[in-house]
C-alpha positions in Angstrom: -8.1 -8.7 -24.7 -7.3 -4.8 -25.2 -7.4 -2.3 -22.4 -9.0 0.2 -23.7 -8.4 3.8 -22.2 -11.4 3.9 -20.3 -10.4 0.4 -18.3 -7.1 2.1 -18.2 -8.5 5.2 -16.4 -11.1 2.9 -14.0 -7.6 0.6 -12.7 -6.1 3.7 -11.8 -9.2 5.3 -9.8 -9.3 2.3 -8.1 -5.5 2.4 -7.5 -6.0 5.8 -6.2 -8.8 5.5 -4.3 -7.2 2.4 -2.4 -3.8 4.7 -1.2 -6.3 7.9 -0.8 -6.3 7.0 2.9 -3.8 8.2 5.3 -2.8 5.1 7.2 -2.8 3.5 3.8 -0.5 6.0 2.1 1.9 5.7 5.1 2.1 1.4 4.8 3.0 2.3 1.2 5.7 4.3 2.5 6.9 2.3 5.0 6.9 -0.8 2.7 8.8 1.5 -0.2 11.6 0.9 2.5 11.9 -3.0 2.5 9.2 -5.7 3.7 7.9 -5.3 7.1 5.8 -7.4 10.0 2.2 -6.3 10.6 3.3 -5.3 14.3 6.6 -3.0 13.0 3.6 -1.4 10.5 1.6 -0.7 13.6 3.9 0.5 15.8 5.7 3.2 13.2 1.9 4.3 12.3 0.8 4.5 15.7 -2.0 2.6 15.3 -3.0 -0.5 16.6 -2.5 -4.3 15.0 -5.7 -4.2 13.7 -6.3 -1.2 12.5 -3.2 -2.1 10.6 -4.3 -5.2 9.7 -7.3 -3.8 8.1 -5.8 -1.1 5.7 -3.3 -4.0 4.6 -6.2 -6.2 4.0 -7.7 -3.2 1.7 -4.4 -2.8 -0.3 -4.0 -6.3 -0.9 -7.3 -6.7 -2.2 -6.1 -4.5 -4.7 -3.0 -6.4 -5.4 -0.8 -3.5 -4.4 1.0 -5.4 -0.9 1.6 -8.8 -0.9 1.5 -11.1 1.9 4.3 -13.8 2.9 4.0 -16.0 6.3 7.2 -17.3 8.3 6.8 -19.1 11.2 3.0 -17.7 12.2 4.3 -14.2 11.2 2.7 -12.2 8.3 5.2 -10.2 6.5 4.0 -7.7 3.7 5.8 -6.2 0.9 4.7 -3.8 -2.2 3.3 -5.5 -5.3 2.9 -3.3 -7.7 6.4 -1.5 -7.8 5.4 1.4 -9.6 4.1 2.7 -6.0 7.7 3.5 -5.6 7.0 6.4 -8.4 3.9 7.3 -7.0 5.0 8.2 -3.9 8.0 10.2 -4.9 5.4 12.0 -7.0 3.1 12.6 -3.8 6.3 13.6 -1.9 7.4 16.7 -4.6 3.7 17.2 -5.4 2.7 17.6 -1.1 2.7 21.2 0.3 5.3 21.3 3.5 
């Protein structure tokens, strides 16, 4: 099957639109760092578990944070490793 541009350009609108949240954009982050624990996510965001929860459960929908579980505990970690460039691009592109 070929990707054609325009399937091209509607992955990365939906890529886009899933990080175009602000809890969402800071898991990315966080997870650019090294895999983390749902309740380490929560706490760094200030937010609570499952608000946490939820935007992971949005991002991995999109196949862009996998999930691993260890003894009961969900630990989640980036997919799709070209977030890495994304958000150094967001970082230079951000006004401070």
């Amino acid at each position: 099957m070929t990707v054609t541009t325009h399937d091209r350009a509607e992955r990365i609108a939906e890529v886009l639109k899933a990080v175009a949240h602000p809890v969402r954009l800071r898991i990315i982050e966080l997870l650019c760092e090294g895999e983390q624990h749902v309740n380490a996510l929560a706490e760094e965001l200030g937010v609570t578990q499952p608000i946490a929860s939820q935007q992971l459960r949005i991002l991995r929908m999109h196949g862009l944070v996998g999930v691993s579980r260890e003894a009961g505990f969900a630990h989640y970690r980036l997919e799709e490793q070209a977030l890495r460039d994304l958000v150094r691009c967001m970082r230079r592109c951000s006004v401070e």
